[in-house]
PAKOLSE-890415 format. One record per residue: residue number from 0; residue in three letters; x negated, y, z of N, C-alpha, C, O in turn. Coordinates in steps of 0.05 Angstrom, whole numbers. Last residue first. Example, Ala and Ser with C-alpha at 12.3 -4.5 7.8 and 13.67 -1.06 7.14 Angstrom:
BEGIN
<paro 1; 'Ser'; <-257; -45; 142>; <-273; -21; 143>; <-258; 1; 157>; <-268; 23; 161>>
<paro 0; 'Ala'; <-264; -114; 156>; <-246; -90; 156>; <-264; -66; 156>; <-285; -66; 169>>
//
This chain:
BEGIN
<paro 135; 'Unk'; <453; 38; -465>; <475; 55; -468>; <477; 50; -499>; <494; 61; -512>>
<paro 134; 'Unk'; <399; 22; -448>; <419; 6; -434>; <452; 20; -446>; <472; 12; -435>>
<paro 133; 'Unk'; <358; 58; -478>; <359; 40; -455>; <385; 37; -454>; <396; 58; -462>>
<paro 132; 'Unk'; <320; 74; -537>; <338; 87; -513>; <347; 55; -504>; <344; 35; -518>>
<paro 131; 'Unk'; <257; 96; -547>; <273; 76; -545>; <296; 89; -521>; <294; 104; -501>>
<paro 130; 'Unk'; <215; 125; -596>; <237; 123; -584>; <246; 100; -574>; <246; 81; -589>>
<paro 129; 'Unk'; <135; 116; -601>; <161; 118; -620>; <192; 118; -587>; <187; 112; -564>>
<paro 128; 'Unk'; <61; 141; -627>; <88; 139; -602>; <118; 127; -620>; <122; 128; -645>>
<paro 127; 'Unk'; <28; 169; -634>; <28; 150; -644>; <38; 142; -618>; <27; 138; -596>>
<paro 126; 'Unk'; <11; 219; -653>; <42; 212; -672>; <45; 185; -667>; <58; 171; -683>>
<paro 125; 'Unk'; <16; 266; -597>; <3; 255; -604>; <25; 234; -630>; <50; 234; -627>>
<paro 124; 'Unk'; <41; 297; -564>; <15; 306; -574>; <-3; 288; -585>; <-27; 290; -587>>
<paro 123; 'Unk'; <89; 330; -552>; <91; 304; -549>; <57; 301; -571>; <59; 304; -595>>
<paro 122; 'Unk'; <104; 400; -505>; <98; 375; -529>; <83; 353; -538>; <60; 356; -532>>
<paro 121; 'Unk'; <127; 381; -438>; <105; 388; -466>; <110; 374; -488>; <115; 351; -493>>
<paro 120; 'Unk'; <143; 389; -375>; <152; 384; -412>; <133; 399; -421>; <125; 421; -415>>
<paro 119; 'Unk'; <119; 344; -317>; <120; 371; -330>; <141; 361; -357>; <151; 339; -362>>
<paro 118; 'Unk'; <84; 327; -259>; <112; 323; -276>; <119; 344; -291>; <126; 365; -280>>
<paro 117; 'Unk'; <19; 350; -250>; <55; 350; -240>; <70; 348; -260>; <71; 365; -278>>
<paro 116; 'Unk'; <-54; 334; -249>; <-28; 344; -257>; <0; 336; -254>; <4; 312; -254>>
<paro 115; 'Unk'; <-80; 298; -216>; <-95; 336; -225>; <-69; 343; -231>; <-61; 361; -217>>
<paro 114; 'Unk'; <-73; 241; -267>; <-84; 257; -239>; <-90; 273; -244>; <-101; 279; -265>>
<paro 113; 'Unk'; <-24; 253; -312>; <-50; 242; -310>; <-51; 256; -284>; <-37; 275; -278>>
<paro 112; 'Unk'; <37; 268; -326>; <19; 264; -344>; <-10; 251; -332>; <-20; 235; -348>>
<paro 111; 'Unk'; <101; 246; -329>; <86; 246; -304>; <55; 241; -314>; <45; 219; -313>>
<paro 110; 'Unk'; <148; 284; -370>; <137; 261; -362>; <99; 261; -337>; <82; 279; -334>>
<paro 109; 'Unk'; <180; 299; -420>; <183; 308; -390>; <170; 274; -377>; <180; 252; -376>>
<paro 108; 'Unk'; <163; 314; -492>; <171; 312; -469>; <170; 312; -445>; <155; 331; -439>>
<paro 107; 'Unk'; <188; 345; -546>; <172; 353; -520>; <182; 326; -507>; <204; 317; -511>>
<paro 106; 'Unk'; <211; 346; -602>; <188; 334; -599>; <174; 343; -571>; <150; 349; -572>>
<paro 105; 'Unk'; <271; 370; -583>; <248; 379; -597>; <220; 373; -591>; <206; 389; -579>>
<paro 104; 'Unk'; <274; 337; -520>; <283; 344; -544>; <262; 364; -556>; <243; 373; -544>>
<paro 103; 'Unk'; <251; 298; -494>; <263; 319; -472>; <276; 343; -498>; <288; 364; -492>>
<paro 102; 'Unk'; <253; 231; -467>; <242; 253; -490>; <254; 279; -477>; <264; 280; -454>>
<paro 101; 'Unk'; <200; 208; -411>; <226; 219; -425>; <226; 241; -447>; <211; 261; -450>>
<paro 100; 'Unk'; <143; 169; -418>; <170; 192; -413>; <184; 199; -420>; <184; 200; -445>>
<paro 99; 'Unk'; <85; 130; -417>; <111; 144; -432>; <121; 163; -407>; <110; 169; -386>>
<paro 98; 'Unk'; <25; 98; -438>; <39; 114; -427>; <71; 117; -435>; <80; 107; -455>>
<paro 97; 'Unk'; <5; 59; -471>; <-4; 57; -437>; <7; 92; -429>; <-7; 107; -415>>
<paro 96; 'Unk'; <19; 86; -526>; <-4; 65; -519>; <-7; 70; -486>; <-23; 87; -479>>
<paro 95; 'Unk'; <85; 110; -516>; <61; 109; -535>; <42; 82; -516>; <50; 66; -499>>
<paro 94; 'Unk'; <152; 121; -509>; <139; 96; -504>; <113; 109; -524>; <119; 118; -546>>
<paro 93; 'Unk'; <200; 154; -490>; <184; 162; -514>; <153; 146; -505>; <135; 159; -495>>
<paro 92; 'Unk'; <259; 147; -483>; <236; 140; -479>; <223; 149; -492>; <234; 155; -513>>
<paro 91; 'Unk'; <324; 190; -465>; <313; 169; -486>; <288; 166; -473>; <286; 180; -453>>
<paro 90; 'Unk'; <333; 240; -435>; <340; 222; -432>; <332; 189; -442>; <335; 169; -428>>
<paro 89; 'Unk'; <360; 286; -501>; <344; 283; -474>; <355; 261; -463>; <378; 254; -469>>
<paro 88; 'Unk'; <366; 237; -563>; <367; 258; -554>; <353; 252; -514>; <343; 232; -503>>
<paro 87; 'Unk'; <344; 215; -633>; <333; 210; -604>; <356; 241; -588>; <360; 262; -601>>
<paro 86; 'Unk'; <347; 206; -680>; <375; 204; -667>; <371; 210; -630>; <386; 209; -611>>
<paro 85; 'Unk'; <302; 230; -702>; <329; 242; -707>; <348; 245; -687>; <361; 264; -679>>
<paro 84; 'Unk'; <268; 184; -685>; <266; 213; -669>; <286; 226; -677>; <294; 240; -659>>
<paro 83; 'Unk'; <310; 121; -684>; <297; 150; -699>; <294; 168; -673>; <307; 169; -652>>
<paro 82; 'Unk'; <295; 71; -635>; <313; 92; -651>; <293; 114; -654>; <274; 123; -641>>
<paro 81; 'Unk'; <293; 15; -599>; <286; 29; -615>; <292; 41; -637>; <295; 29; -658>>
<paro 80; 'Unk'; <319; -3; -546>; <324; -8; -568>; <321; 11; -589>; <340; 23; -598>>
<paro 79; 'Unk'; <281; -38; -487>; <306; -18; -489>; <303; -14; -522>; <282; -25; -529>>
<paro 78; 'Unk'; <253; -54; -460>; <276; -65; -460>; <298; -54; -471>; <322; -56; -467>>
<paro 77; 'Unk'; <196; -44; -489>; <205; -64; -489>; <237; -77; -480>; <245; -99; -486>>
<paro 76; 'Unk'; <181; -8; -452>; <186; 4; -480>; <198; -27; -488>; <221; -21; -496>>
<paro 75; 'Unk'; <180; -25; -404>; <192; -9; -405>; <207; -3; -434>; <231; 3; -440>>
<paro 74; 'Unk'; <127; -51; -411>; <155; -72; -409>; <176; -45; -402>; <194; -55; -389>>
<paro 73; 'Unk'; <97; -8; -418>; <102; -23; -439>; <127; -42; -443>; <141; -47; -462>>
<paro 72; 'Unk'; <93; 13; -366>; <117; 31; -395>; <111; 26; -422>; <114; 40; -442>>
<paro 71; 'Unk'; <120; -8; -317>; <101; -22; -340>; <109; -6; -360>; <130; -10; -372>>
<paro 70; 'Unk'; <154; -30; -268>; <130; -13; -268>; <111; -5; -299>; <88; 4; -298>>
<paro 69; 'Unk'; <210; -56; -302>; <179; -62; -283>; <173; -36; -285>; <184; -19; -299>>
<paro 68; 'Unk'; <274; -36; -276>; <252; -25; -300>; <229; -44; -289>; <230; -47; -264>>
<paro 67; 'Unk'; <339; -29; -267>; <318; -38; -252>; <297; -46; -283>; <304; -58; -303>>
<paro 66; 'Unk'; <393; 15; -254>; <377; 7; -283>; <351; -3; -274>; <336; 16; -271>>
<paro 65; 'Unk'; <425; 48; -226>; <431; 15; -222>; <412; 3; -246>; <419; -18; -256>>
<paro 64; 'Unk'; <412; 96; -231>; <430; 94; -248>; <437; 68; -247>; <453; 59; -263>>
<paro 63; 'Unk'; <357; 102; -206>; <386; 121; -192>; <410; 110; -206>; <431; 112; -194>>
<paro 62; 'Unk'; <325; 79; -232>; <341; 63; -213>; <364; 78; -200>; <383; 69; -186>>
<paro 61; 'Unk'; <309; 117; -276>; <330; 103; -280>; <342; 85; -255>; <365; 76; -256>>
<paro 60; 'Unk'; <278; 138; -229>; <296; 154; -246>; <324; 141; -252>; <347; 146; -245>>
<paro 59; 'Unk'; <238; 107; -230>; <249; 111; -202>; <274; 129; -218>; <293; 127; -203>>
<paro 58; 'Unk'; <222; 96; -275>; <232; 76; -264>; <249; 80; -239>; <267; 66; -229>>
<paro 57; 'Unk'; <191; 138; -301>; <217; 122; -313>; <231; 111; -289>; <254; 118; -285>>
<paro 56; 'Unk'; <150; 146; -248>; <177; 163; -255>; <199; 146; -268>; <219; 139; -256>>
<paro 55; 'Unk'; <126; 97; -256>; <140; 96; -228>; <157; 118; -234>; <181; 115; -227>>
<paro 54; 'Unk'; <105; 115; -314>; <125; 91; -319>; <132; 90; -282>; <151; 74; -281>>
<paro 53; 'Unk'; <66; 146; -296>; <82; 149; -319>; <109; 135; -312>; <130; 146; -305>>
<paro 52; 'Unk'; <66; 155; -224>; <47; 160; -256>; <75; 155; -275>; <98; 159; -268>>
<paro 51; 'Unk'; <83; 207; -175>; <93; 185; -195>; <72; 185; -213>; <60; 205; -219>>
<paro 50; 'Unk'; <101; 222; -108>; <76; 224; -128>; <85; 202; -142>; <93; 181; -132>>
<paro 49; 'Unk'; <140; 229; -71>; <107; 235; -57>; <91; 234; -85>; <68; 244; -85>>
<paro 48; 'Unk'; <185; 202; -98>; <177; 237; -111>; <153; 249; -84>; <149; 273; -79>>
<paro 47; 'Unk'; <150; 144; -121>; <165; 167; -103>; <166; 190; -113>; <153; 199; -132>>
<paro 46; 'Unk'; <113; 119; -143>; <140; 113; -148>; <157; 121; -137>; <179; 111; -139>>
<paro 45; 'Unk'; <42; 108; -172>; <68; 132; -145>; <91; 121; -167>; <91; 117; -191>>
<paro 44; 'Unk'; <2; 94; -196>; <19; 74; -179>; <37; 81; -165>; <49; 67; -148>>
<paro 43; 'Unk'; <-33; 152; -178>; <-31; 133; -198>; <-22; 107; -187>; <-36; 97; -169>>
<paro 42; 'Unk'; <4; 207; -191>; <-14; 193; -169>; <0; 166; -178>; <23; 158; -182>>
<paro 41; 'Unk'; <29; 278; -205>; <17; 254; -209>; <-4; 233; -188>; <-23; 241; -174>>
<paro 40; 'Unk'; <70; 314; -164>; <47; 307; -169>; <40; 281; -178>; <43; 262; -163>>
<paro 39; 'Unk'; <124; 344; -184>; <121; 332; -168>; <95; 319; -174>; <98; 309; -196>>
<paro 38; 'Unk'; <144; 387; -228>; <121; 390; -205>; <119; 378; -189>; <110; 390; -169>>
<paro 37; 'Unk'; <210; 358; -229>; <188; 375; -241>; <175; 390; -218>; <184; 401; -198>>
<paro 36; 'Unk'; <249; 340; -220>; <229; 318; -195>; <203; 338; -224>; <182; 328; -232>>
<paro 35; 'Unk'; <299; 341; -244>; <288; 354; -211>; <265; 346; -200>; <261; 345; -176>>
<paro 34; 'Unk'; <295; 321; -288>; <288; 346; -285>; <294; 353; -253>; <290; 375; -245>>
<paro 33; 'Unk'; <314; 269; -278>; <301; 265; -282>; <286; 297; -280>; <263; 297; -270>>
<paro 32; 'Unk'; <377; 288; -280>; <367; 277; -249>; <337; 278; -260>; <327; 294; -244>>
<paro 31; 'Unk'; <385; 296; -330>; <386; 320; -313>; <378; 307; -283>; <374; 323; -265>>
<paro 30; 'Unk'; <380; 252; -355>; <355; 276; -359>; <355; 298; -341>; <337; 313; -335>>
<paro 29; 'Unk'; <422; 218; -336>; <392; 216; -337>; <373; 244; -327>; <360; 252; -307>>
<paro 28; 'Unk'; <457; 258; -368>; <455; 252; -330>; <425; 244; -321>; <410; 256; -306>>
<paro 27; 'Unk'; <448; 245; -405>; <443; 283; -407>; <444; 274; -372>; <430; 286; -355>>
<paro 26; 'Unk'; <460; 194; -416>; <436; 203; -427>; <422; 228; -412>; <398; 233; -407>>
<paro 25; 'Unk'; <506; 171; -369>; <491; 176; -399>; <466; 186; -394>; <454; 186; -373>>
<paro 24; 'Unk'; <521; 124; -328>; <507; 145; -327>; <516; 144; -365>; <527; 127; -379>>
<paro 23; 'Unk'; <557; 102; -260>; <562; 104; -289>; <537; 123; -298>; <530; 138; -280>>
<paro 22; 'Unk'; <527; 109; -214>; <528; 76; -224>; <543; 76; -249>; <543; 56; -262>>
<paro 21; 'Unk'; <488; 146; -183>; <500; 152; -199>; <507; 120; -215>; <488; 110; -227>>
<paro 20; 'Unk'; <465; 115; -137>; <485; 139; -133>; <502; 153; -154>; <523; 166; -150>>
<paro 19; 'Unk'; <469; 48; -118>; <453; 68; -140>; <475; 87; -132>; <497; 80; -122>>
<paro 18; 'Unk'; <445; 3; -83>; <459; 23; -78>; <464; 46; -104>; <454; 67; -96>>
<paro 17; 'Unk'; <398; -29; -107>; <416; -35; -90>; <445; -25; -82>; <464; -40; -76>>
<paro 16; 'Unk'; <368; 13; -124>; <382; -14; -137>; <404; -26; -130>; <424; -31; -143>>
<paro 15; 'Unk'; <363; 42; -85>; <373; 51; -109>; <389; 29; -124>; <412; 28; -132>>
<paro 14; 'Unk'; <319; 9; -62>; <348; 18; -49>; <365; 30; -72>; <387; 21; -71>>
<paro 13; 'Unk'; <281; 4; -105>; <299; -17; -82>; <325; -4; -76>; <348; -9; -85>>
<paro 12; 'Unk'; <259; 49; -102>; <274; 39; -129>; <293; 24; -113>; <317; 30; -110>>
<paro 11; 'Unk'; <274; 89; -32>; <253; 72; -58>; <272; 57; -86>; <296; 56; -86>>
<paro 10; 'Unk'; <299; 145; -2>; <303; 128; -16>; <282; 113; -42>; <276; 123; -64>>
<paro 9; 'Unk'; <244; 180; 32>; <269; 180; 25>; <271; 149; 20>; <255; 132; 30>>
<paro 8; 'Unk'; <189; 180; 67>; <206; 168; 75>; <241; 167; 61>; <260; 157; 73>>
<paro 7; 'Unk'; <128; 200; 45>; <155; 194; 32>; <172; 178; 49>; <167; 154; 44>>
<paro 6; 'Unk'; <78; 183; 69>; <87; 214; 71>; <118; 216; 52>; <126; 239; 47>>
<paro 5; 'Unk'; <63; 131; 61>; <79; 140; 84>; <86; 163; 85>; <103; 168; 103>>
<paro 4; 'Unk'; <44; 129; 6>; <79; 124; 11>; <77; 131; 38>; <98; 143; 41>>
<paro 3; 'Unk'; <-5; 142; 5>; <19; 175; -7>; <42; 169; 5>; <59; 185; 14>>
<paro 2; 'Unk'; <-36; 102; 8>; <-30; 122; 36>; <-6; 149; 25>; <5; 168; 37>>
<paro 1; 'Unk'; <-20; 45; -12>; <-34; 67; -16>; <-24; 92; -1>; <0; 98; -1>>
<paro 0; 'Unk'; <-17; -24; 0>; <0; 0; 0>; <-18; 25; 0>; <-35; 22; 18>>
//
């Protein structure tokens, strides 16, 4: 266990799962629970809002929604069903090589970028990425 989780005593994926608070969701619900946890600090293996890397954000996000994810934002990109950047809207995945996040529209997105840095939107900086939307 890595010393960030004792300084987090809320709700873990677990309990979420268990309990989820929002148990109908779309997309724009997603995205809008997923935008409160901007500036919350990267930390690598964080699955709290004490600190998320890529794929402990997806995951702790979507568990608000009864949506249980690995840790993995490969087995992330993997469950969910790959679609045009056209059709992509906020909410969706935006799965690349050992990272992801949420798209956040107009090729940005909202995602938990590297140590040093806080949950942010940017643009998507790189072409070698693609969409996946999840469970809807």
């Amino acid at each position: 266990m890595t010393s960030y989780a004792a300084s987090y005593s809320g709700p873990s994926v677990g309990d979420f799962l268990a309990n989820p608070p929002y148990p109908n969701f779309d997309l724009a619900s997603v995205y809008g629970v997923a935008t409160q946890y901007i500036g919350t600090p990267y930390v690598y293996g964080g699955a709290t809002p004490a600190g998320f890397d890529c794929s402990g954000f997806v995951m702790y996000v979507y568990a608000q929604f009864g949506v249980g994810m690995p840790h993995s934002s490969a087995g992330q990109g993997a469950m969910g069903t790959r679609i045009s950047e056209a059709d992509a809207q906020p909410g969706d995945l935006v799965i690349m090589p050992g990272h992801d996040g949420f798209y956040a529209g107009n090729g940005m997105i909202l995602h938990a970028p590297y140590e040093g840095a806080s949950v942010r939107v940017q643009p998507i900086w790189t072409s070698d990425y693609y969409i996946v939307r999840i469970g809807i």
